[in-house]
PDB file as gemmi writes it, atoms N, CA and C in Angstrom:
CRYST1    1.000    1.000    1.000  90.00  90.00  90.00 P 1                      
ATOM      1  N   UNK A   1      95.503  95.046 -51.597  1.00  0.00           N  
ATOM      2  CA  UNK A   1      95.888  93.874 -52.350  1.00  0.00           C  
ATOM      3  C   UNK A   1      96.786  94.318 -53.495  1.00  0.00           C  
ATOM      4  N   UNK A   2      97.807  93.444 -53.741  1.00  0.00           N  
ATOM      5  CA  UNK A   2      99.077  94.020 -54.551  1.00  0.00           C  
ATOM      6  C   UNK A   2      99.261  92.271 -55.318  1.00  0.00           C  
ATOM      7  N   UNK A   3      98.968  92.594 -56.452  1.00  0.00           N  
ATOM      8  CA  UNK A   3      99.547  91.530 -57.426  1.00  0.00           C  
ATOM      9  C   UNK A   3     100.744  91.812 -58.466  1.00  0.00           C  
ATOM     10  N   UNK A   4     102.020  90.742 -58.313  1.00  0.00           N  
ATOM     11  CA  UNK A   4     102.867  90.801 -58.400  1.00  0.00           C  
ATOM     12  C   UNK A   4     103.024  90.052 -59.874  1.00  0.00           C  
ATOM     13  N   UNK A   5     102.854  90.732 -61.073  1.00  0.00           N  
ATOM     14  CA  UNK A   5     103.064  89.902 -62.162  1.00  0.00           C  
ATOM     15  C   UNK A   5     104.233  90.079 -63.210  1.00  0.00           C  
ATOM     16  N   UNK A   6     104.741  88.826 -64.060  1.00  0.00           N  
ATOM     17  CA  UNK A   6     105.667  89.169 -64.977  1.00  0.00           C  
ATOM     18  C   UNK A   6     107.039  89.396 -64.569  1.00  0.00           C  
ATOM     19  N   UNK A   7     107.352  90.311 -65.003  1.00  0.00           N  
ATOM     20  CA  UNK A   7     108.983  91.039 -63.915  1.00  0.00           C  
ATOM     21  C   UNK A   7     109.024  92.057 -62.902  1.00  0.00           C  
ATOM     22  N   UNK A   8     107.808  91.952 -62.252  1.00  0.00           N  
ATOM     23  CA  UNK A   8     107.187  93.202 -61.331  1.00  0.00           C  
ATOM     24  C   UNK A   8     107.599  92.605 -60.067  1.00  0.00           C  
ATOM     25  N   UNK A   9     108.124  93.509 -59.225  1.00  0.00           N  
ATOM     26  CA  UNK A   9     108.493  92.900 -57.643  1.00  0.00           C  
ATOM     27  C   UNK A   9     108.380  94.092 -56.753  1.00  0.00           C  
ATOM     28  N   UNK A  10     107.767  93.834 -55.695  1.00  0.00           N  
ATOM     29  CA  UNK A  10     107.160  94.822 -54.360  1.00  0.00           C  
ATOM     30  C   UNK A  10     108.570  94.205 -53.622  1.00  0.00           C  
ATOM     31  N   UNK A  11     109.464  95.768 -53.593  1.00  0.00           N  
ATOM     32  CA  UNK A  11     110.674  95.541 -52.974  1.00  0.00           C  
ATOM     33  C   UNK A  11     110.022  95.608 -51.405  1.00  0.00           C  
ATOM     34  N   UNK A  12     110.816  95.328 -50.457  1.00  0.00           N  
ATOM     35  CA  UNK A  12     110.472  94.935 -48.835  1.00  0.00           C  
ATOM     36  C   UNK A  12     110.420  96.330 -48.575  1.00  0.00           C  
ATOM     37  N   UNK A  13     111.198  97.729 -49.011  1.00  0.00           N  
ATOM     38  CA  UNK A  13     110.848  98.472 -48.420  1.00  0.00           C  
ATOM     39  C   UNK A  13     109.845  99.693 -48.803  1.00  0.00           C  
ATOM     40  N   UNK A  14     108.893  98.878 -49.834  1.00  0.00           N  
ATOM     41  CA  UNK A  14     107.828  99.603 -50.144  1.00  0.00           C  
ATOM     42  C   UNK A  14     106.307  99.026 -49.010  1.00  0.00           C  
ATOM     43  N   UNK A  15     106.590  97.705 -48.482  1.00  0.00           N  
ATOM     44  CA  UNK A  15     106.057  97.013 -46.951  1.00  0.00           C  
ATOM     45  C   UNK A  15     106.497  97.865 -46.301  1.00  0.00           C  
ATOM     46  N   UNK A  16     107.306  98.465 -45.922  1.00  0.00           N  
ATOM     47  CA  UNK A  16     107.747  99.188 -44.561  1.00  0.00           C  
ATOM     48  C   UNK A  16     107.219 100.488 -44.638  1.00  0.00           C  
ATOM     49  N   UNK A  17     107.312 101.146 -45.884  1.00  0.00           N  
ATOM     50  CA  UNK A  17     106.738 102.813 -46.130  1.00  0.00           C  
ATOM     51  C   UNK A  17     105.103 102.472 -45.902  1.00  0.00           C  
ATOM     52  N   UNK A  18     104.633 101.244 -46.657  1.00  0.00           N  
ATOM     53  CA  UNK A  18     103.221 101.563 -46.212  1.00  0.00           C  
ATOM     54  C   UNK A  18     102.784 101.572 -44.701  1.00  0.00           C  
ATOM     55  N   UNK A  19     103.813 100.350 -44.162  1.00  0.00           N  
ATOM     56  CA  UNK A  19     102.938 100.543 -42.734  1.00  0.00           C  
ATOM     57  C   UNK A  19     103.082 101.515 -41.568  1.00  0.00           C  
ATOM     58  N   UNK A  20     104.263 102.105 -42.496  1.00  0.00           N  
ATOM     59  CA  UNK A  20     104.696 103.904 -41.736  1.00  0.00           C  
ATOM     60  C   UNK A  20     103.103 105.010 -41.937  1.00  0.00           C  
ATOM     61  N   UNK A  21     103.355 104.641 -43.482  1.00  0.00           N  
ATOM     62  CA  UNK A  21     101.895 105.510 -43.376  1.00  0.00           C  
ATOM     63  C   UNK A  21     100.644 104.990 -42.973  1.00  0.00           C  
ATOM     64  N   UNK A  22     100.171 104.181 -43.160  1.00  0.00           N  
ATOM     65  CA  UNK A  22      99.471 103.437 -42.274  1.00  0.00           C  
ATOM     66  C   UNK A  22      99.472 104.238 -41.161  1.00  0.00           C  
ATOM     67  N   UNK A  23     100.256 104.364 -40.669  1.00  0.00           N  
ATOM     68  CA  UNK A  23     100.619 104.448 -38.812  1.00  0.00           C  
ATOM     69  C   UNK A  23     100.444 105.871 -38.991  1.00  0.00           C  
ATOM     70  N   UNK A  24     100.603 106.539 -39.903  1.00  0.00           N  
ATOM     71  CA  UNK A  24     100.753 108.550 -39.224  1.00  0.00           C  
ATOM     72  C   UNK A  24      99.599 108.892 -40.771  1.00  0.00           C  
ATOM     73  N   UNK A  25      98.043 108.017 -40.706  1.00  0.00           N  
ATOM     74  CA  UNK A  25      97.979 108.586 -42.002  1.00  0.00           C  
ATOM     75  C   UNK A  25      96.987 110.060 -41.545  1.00  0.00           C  
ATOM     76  N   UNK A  26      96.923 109.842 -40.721  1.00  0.00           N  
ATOM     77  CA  UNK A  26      96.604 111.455 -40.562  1.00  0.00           C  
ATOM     78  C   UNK A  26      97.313 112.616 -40.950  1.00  0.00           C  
ATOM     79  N   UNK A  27      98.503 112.325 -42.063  1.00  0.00           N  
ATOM     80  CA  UNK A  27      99.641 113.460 -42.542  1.00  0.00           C  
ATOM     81  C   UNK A  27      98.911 113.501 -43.987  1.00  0.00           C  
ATOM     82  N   UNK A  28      98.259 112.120 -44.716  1.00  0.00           N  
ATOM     83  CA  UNK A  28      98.233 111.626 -46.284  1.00  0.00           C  
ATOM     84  C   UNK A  28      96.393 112.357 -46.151  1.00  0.00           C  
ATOM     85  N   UNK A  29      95.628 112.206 -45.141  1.00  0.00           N  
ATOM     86  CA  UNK A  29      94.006 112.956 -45.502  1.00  0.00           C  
ATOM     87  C   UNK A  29      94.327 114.255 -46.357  1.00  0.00           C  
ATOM     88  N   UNK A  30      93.635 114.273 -47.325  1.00  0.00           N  
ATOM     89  CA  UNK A  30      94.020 114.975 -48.626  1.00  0.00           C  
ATOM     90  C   UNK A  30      95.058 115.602 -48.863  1.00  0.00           C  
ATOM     91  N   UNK A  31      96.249 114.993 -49.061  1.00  0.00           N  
ATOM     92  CA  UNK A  31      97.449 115.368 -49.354  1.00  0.00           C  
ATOM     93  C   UNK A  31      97.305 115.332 -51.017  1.00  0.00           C  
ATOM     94  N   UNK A  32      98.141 115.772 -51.704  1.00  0.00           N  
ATOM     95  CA  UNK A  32      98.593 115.261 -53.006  1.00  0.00           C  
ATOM     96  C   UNK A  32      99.819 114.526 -52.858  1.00  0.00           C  
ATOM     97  N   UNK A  33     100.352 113.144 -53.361  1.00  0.00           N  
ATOM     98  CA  UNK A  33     101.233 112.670 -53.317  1.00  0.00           C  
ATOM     99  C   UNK A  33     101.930 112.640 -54.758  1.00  0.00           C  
ATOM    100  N   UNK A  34     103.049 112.217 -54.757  1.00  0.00           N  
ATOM    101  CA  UNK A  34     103.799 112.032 -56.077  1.00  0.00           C  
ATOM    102  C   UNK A  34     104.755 110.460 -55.127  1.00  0.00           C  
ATOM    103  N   UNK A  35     105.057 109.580 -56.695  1.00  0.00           N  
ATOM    104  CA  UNK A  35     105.520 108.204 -55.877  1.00  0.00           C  
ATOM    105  C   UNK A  35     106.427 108.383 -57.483  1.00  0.00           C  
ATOM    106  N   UNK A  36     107.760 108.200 -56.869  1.00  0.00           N  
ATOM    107  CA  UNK A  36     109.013 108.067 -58.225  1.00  0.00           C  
ATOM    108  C   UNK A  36     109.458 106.746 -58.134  1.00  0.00           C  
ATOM    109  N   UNK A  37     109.089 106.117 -59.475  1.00  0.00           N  
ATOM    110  CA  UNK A  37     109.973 104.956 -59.622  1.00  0.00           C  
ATOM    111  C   UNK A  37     109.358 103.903 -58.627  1.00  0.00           C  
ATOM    112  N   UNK A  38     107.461 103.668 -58.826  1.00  0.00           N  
ATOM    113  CA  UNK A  38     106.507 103.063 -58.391  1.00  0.00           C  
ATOM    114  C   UNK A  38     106.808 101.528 -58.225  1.00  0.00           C  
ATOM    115  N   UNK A  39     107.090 101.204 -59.433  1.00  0.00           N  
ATOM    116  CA  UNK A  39     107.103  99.701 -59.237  1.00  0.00           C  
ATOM    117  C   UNK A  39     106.030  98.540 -59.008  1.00  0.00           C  
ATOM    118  N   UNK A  40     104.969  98.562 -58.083  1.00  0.00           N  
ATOM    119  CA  UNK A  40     104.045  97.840 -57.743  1.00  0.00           C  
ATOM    120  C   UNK A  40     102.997  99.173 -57.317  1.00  0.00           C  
ATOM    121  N   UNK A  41     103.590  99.730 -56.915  1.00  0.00           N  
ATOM    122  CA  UNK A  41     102.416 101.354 -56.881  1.00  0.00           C  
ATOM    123  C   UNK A  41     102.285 100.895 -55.270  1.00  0.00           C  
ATOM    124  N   UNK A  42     102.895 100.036 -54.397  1.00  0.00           N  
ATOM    125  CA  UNK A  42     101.627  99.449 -53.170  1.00  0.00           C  
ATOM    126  C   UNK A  42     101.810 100.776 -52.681  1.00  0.00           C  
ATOM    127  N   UNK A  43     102.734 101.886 -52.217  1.00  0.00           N  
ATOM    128  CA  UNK A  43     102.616 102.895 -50.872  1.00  0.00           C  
ATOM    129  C   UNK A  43     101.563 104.043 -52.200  1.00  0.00           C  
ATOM    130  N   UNK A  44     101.650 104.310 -53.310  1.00  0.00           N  
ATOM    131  CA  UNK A  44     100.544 105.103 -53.367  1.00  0.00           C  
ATOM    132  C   UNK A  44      99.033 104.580 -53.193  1.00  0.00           C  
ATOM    133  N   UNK A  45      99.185 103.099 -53.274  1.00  0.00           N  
ATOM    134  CA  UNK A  45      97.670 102.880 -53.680  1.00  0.00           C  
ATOM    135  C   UNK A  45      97.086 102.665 -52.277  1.00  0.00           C  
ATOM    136  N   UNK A  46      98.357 102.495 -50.905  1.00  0.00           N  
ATOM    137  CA  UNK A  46      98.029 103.123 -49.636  1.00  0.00           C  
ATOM    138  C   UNK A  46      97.804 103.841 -49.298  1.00  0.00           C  
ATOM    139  N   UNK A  47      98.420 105.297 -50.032  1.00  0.00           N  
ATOM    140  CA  UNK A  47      98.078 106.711 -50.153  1.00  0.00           C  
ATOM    141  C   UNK A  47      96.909 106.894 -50.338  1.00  0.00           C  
ATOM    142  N   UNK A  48      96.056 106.889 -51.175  1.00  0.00           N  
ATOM    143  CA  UNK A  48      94.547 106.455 -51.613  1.00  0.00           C  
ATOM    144  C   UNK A  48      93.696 105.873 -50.731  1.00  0.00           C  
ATOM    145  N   UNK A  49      93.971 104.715 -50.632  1.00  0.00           N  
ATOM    146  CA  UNK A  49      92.872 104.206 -49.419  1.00  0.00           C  
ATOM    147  C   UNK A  49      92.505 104.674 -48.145  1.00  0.00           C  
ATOM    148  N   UNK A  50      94.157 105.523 -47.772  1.00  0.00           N  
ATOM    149  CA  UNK A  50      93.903 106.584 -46.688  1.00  0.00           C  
ATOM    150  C   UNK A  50      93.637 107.642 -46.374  1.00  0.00           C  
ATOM    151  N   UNK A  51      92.974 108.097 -47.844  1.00  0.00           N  
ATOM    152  CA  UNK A  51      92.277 109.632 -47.871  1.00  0.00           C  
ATOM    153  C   UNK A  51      93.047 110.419 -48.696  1.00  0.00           C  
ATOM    154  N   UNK A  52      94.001 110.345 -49.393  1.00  0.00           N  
ATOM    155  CA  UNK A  52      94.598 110.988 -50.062  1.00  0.00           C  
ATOM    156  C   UNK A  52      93.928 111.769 -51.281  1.00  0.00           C  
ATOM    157  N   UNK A  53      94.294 113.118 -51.486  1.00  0.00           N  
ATOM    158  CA  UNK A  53      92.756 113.656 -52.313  1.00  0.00           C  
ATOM    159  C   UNK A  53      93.869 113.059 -53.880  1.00  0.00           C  
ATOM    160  N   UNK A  54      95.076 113.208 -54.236  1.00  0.00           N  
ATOM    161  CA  UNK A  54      95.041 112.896 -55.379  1.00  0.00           C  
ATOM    162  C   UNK A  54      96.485 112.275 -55.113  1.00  0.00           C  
ATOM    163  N   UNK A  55      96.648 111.085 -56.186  1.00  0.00           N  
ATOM    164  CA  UNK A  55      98.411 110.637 -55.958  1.00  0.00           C  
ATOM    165  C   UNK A  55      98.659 110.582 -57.423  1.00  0.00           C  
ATOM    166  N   UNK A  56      99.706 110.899 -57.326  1.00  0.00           N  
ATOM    167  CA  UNK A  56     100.575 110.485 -59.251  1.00  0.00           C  
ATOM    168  C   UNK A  56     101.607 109.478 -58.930  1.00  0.00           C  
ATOM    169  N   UNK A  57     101.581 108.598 -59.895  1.00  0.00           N  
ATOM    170  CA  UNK A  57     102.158 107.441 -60.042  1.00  0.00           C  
ATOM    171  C   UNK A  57     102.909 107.392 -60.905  1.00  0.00           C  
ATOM    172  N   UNK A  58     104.458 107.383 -60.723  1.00  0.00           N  
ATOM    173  CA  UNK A  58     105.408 107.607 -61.885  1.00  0.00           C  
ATOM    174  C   UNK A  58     106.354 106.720 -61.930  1.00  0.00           C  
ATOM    175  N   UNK A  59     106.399 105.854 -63.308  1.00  0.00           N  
ATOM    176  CA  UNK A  59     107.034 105.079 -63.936  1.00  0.00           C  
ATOM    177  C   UNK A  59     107.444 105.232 -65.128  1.00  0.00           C  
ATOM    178  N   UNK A  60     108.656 104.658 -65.525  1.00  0.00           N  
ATOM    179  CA  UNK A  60     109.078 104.765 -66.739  1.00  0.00           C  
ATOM    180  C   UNK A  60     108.527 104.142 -67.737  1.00  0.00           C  
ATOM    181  N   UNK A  61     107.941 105.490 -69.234  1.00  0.00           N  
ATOM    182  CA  UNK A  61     107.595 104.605 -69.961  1.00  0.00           C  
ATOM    183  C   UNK A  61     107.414 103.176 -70.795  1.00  0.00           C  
ATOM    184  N   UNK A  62     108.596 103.290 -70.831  1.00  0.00           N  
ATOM    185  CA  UNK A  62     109.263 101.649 -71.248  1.00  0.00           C  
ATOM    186  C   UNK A  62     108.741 100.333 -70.832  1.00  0.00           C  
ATOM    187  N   UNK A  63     109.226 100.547 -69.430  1.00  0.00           N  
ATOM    188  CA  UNK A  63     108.228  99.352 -68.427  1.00  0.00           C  
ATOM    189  C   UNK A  63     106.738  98.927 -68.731  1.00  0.00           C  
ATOM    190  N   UNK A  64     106.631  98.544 -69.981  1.00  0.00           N  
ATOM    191  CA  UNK A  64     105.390  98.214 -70.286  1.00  0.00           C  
ATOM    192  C   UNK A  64     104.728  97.254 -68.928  1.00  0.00           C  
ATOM    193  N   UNK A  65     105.174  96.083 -69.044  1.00  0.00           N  
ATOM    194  CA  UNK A  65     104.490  95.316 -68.192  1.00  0.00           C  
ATOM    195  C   UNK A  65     104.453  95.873 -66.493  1.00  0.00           C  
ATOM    196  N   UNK A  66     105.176  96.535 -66.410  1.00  0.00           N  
ATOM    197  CA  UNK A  66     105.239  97.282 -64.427  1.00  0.00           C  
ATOM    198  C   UNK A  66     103.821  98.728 -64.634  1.00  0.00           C  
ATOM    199  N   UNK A  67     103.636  99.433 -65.823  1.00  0.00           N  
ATOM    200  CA  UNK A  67     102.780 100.096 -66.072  1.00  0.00           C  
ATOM    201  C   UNK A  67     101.287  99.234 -65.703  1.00  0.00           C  
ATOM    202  N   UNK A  68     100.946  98.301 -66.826  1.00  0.00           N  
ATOM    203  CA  UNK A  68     100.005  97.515 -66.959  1.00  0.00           C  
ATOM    204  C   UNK A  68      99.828  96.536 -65.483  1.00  0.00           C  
ATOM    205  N   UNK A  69     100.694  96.380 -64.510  1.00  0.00           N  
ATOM    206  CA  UNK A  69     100.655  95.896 -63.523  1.00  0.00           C  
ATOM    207  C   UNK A  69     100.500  97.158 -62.371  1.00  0.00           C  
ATOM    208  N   UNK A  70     100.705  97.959 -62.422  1.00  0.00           N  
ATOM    209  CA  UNK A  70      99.845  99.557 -62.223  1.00  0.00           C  
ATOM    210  C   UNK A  70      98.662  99.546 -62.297  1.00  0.00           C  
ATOM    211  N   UNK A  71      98.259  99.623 -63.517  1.00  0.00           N  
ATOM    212  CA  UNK A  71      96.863  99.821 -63.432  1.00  0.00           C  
ATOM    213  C   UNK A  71      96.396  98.679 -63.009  1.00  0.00           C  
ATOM    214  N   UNK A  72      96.316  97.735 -63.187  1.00  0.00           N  
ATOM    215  CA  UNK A  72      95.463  96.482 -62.450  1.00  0.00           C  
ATOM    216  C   UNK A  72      95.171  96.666 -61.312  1.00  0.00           C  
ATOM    217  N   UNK A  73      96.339  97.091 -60.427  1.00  0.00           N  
ATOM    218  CA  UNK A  73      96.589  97.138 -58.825  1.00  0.00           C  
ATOM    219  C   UNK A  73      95.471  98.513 -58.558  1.00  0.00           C  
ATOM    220  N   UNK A  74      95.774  99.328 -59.245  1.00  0.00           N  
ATOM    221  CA  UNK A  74      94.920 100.348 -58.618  1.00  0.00           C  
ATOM    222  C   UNK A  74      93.262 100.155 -59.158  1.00  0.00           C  
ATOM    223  N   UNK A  75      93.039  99.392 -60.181  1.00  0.00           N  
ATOM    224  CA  UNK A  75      91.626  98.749 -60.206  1.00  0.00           C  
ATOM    225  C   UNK A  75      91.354  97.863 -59.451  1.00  0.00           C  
ATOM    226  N   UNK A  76      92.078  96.889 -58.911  1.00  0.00           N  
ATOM    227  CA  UNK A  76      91.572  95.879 -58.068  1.00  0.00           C  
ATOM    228  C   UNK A  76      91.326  96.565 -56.382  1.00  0.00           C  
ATOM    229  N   UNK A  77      92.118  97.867 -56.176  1.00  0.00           N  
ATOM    230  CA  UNK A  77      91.571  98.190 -55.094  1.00  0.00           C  
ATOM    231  C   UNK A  77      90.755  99.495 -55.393  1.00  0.00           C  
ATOM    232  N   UNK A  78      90.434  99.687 -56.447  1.00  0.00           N  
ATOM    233  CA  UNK A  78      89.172 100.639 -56.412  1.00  0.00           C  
ATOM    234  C   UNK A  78      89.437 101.907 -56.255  1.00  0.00           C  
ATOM    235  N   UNK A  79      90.933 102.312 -56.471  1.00  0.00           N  
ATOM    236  CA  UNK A  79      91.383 104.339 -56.295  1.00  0.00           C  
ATOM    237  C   UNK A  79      91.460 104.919 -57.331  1.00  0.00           C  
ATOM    238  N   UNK A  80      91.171 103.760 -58.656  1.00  0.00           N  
ATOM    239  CA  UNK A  80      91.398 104.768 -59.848  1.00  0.00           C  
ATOM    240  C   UNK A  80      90.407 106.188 -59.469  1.00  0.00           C  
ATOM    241  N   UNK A  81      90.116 106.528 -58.992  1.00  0.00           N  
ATOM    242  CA  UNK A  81      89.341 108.215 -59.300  1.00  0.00           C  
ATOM    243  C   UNK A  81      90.670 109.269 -58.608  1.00  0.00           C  
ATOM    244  N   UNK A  82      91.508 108.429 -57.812  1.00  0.00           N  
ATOM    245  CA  UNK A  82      92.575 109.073 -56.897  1.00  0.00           C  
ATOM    246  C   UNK A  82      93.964 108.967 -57.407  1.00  0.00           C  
ATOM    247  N   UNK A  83      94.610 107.874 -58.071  1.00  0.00           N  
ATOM    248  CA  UNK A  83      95.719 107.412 -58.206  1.00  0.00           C  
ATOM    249  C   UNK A  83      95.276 107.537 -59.678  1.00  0.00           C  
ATOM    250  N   UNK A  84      96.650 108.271 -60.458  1.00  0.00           N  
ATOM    251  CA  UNK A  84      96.841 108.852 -61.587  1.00  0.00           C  
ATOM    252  C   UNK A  84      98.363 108.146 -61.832  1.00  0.00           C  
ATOM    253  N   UNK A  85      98.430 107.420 -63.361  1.00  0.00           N  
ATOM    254  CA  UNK A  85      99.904 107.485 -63.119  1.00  0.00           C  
ATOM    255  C   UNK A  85     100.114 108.547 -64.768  1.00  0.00           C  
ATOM    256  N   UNK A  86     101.423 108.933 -64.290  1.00  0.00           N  
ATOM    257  CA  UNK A  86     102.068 109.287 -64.637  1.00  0.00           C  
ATOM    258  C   UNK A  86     103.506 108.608 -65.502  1.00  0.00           C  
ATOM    259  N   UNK A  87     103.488 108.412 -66.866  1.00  0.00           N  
ATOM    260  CA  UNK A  87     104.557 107.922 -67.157  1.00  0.00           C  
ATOM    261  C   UNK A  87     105.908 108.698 -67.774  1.00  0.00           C  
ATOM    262  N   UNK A  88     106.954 108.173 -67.952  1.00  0.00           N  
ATOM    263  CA  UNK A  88     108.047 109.330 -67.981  1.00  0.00           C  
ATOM    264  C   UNK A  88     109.058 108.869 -69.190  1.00  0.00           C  
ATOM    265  N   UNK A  89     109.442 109.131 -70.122  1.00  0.00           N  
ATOM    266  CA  UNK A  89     110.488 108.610 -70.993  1.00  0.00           C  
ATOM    267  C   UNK A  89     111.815 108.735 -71.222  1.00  0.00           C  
ATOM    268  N   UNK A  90     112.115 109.560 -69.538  1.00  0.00           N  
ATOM    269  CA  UNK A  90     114.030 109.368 -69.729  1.00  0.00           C  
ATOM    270  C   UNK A  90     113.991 109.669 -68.108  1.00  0.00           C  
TER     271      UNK A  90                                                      
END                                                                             
């Protein structure tokens, strides 16, 4: 589940990466991931649900509200112990 708030938008081809992994997640069972320029976080917080031992989530500091719409997403599906973000200031 991916909630879309404020000025936050799940571009179409962050739908397509998840259901890639989805499809081969036998590559993501404890992988470490890194996700640049997250946005809605949905393919890490897919990363996570599919066994992923740890993901970093990286957004630009600034983006207050795409941060705070970060963390929600990864509380409402329950990976905070997995999905870490990471924020960045240039």
């Amino acid at each position: 589940v991916i909630i879309e708030r404020e000025s936050v938008f799940t571009w179409p081809c962050s739908y397509v990466l998840s259901a890639y992994l989805t499809n081969y997640s036998n590559n993501i069972n404890n992988a470490v991931i890194i996700e640049l320029g997250a946005g809605t976080a949905l393919p890490s917080i897919v990363c996570g649900l599919l066994g992923a031992k740890k993901v970093y989530i990286n957004e630009r500091e600034s983006e207050i509200d795409v941060l705070n719409n970060i963390r929600y997403n990864i509380n409402l599906n329950k990976v905070q112990s997995i999905c870490e973000i990471k924020a960045f200031d240039r």
